[in-house]
C-alpha positions in Angstrom: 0.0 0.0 0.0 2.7 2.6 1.3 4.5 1.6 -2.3 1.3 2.5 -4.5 1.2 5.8 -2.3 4.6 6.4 -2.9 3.7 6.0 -6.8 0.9 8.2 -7.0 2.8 11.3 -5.3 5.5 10.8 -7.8 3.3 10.9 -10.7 1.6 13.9 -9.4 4.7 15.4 -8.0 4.9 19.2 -9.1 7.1 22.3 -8.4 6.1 25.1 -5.5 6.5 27.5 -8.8 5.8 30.6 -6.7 4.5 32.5 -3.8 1.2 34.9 -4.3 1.4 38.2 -2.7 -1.8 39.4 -1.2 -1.7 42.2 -3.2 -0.9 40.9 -6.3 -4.9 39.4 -6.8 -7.4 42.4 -8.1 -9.2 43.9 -5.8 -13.3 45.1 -5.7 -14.5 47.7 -3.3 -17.9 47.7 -4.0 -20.5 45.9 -6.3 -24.0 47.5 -8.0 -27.5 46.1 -7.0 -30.8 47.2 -8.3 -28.8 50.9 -8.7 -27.6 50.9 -5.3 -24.1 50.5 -4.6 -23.1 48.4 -1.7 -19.4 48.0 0.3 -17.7 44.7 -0.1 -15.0 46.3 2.3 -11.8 44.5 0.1 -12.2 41.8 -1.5 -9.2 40.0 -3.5 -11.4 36.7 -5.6 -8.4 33.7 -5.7 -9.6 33.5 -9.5 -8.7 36.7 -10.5 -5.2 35.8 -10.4 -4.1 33.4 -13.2 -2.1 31.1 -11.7 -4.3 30.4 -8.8 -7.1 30.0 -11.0 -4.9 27.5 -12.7 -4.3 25.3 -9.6 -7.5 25.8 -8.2 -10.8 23.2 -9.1 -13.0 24.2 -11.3 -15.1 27.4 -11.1 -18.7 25.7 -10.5 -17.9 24.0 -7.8 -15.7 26.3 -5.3 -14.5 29.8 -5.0 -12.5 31.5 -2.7 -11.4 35.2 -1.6 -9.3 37.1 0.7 -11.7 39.5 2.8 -10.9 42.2 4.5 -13.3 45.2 6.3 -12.0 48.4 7.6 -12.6 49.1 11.4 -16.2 50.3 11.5 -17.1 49.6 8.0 -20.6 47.1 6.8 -21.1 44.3 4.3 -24.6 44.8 4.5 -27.1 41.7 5.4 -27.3 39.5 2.2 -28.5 36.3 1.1 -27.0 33.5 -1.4 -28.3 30.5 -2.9 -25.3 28.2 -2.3 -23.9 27.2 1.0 -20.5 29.7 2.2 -18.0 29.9 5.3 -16.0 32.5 6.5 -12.4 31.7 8.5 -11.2 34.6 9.8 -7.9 35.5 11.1 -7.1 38.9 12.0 -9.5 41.5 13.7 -12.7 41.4 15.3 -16.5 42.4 14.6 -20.2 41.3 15.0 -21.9 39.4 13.0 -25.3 40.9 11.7 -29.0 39.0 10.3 -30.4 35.7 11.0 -28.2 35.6 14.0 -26.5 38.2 15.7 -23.0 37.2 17.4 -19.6 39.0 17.6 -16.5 37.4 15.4 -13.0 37.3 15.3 -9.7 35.7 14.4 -9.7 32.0 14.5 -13.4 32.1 14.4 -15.6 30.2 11.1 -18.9 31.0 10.0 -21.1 28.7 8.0 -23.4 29.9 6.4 -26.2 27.8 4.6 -28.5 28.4 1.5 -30.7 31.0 2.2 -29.1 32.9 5.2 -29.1 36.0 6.2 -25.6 37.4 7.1 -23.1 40.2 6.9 -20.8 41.8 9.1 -19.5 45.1 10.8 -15.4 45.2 11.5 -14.5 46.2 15.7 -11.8 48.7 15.9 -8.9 46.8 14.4 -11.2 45.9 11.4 -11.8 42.4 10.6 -9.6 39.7 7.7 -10.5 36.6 6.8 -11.0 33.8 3.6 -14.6 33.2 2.3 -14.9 30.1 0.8 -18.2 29.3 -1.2 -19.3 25.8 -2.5 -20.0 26.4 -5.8 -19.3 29.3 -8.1 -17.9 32.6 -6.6 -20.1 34.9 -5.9 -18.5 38.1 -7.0 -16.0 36.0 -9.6 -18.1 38.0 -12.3 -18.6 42.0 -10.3 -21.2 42.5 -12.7 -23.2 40.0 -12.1 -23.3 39.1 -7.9 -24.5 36.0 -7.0 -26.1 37.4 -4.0 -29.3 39.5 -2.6 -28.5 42.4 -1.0 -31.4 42.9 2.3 -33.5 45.9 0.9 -33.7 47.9 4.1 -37.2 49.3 3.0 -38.2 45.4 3.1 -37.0 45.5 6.3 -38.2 48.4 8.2 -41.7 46.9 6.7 -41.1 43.8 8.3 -40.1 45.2 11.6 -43.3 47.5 11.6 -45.3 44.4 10.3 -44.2 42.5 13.3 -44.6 45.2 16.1 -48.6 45.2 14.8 -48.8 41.7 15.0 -47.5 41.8 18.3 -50.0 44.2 19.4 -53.1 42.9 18.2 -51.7 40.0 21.0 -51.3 42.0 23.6 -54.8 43.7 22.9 -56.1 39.6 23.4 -53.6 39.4 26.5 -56.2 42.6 27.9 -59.1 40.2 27.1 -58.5 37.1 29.0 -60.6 35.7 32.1 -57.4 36.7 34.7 -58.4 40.7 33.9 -62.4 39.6 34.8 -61.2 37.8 37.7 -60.1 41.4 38.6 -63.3 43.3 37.7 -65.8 41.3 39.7 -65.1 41.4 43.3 -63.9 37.6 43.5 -60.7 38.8 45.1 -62.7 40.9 47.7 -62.7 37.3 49.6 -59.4 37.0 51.9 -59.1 33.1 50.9 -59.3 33.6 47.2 -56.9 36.8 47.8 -54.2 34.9 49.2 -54.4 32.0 46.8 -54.3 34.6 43.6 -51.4 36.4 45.1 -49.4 33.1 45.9 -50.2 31.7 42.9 -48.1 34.4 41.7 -45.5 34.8 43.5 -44.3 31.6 41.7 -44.5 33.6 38.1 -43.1 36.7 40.2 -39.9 34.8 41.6 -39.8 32.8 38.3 -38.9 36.3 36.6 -35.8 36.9 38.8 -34.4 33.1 37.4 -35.4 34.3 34.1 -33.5 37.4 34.1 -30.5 35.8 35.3 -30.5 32.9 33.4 -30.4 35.2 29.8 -27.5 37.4 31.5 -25.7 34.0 31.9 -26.4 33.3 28.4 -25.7 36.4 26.5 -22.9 36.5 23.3 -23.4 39.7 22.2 -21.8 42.6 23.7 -24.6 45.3 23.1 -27.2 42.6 23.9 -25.2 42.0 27.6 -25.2 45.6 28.2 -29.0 46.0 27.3 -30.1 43.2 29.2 -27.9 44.0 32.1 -29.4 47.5 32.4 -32.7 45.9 32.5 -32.5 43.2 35.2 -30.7 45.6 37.5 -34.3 48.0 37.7 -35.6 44.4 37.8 -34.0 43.3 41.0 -35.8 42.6 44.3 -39.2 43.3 42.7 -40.0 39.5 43.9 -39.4 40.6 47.8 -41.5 43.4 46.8 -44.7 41.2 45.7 -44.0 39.1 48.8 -44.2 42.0 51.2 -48.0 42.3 51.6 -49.3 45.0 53.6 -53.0 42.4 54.0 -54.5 42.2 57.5 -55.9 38.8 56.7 -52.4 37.5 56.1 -50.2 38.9 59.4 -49.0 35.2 59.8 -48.6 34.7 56.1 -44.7 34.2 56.9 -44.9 31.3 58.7 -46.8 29.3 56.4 -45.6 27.0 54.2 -44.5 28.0 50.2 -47.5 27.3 47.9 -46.9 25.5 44.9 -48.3 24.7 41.6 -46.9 22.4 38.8 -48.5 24.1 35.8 -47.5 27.5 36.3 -44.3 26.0 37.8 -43.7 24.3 34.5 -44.8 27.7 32.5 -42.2 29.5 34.4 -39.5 26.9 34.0 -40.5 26.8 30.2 -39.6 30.8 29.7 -36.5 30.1 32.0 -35.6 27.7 29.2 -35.7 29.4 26.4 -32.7 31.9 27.7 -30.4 29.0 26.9 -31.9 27.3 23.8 -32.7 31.1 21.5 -30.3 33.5 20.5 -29.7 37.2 21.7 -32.7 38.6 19.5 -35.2 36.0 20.5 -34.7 36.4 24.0 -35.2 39.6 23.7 -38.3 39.7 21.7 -39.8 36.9 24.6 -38.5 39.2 27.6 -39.4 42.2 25.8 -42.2 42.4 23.9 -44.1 39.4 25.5 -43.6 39.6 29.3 -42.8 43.1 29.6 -46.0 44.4 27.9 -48.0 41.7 29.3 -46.7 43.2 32.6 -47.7 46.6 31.3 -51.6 45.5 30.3 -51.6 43.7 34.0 -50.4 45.9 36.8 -52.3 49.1 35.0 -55.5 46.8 35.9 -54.7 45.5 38.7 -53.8 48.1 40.8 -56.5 49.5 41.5 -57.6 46.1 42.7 -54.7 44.9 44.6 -52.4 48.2 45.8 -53.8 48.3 49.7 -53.0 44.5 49.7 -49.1 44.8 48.5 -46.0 47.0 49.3 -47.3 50.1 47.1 -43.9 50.3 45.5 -44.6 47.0 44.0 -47.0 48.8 41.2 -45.7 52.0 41.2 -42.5 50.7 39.8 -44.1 48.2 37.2 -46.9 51.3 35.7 -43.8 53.6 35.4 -41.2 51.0 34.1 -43.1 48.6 31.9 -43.5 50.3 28.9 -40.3 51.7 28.6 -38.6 48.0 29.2 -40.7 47.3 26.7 -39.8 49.5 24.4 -36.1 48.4 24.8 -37.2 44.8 22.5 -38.3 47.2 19.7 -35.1 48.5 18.6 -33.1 45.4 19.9 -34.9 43.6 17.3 -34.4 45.8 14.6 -31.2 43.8 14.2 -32.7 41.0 12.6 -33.4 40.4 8.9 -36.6 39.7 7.4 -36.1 36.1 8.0 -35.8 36.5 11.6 -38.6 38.3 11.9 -40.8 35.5 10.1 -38.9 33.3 13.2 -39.4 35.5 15.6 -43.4 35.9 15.3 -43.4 31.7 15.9 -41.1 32.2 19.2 -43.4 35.4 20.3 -46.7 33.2 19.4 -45.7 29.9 21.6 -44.5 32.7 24.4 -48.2 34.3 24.4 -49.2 31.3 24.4 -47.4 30.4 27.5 -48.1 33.2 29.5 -51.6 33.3 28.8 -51.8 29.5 30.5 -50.4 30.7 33.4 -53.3 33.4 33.7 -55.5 30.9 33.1 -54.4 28.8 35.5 -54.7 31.5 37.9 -58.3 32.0 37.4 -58.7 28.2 37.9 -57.0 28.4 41.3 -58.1 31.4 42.8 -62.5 30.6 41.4 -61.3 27.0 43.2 -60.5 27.7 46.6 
């Protein structure tokens, strides 16, 4: 065997012939789409060069480039049909579209069909080789085998999925919990206590929710947003606990109430924090609990103030909204793609918290 090796190299024995210098493959800065022109940063296309496009395989079935973005500059969110990965070796930046993550040297991206990607260079800019599996995609400038994101597209989609998301919350205002409110059941000490321990369990639930995503944060302007928020969120669990009810002086020495299903609903969003990515936990914290949070302590206040430490709801009416509006422009990072995903993650979210409202009602009517 090791002789019929040995035969084979020296058949296809060559000679190193020469060494390319960087600089010595053409170079495109920028490529035409639909009459807008969009940065490639520097890109150097292996088979723009003679000899390497002599040595390398054929054009259809792989090209490869030298890369290179300046320190701040964008290759704007695209899409390609065939499957791509990016090695890079010098620099750092963030990766932008389907996913959001930050990049840098010794990092590789793949990138299948259909994806949403590009890129913004950190201060020391960002090098690498793209590799694509199948022809090059800007081997002919003219004609780019790729789909540049049209950012009108995109603001529509962003808008498209804010109004989805608020014909749910609008449902969120509709559902039994915010009846169970209105008429007087909780005017009964029993029921009282069993509502508000009931949901203490959601309440304490959000504290492990909030940690969990800081734990599980990649990106660096995600960690800082989220960190912001779960800093004004602190303690509010001690503050639902601290009830100011007559009915419930020795409430302290009783023991903790629990509940599988809204155990298991609370568990289910603590999940998530490990298994999505930066946007989508956003989007579930964000535009999911927080306005849910919004819609509830606005009605139940009036209802429930004199029984809990005031503070309690007058932090939530004047904080809500504008935690809320944090998720808006976190998600404006995603492509249209993502947004399509997102809508699925925020549905089975709504979905989630509106069991555990229900479940409350079923409780509190039950005891």
């Amino acid at each position: 065997m090791m002789t019929a090796l040995a035969d084979e190299l020296n058949e296809a024995a060559g000679t190193l012939w020469d060494v390319v210098p960087r600089d010595s493959i053409p170079a495109i800065r920028t490529v035409e789409q639909d009459g807008v022109t969009h940065v490639l940063g520097e890109l150097r296309d292996f088979r723009w060069h003679q000899g390497l496009a002599e040595f390398l395989p054929p054009g259809s079935e792989f090209g490869i480039s030298w890369v290179r973005l300046q320190a701040g500059e964008t290759l704007d969110v695209h899409v390609h049909p065939i499957q791509s990965m990016m090695i890079f070796f010098a620099g750092s930046g963030t990766l932008n579209g389907d996913l959001t993550r930050q990049v840098g040297a010794g990092n590789v991206v793949v990138v299948p069909p259909g994806c949403h990607h590009g890129f913004t260079a950190g201060r020391q800019g960002l090098s690498g080789i793209s590799i694509q599996f199948g022809a090059g995609l800007y081997t002919e400038p003219e004609q780019p085998r790729v789909l540049f994101a049209d950012p009108a597209a995109e603001a529509g989609a962003h808008a498209q999925l804010l109004a989805w998301n608020r014909d749910r919350i609008e449902e969120f205002g509709r559902l039994p919990v915010f009846d169970l409110l209105a008429d007087g059941t909780l005017e009964d000490p029993t029921k009282r206590k069993v509502y508000q321990d009931a949901l203490q369990i959601w309440v304490d639930g959000n504290q492990t929710l909030l940690f969990s995503r800081q734990a599980s944060v990649r990106d660096p302007i995600f960690e800082k947003a989220f960190f912001g928020h779960m800093t004004e969120e602190l303690g509010h669990d001690v503050l639902h606990a601290d009830r100011a009810d007559p009915d419930e002086e020795n409430a302290a020495d009783q023991e903790q109430f629990r509940d599988p299903i809204i155990e298991a609903v609370t568990d289910w969003f603590a999940h998530q924090m490990f298994v999505l990515d930066d946007v989508e936990k956003a989007a579930i914290v964000h535009l999911v609990i927080e306005n849910a949070s919004s819609v509830y302590h606005r009605k139940a206040m009036p209802v429930l103030a004199k029984y809990l430490n005031n503070n309690y709801f007058e932090l939530h009416v004047e904080a809500d909204d504008e935690h809320a509006a944090i998720g808006e422009e976190l998600i404006r990072r995603a492509g249209p793609r993502t947004y399509q995903r997102l809508q699925q993650v925020l549905g089975e979210a709504w979905a989630m918290i509106g069991a555990m409202t229900n479940r409350l009602v079923e409780l509190t009517r039950a005891a």
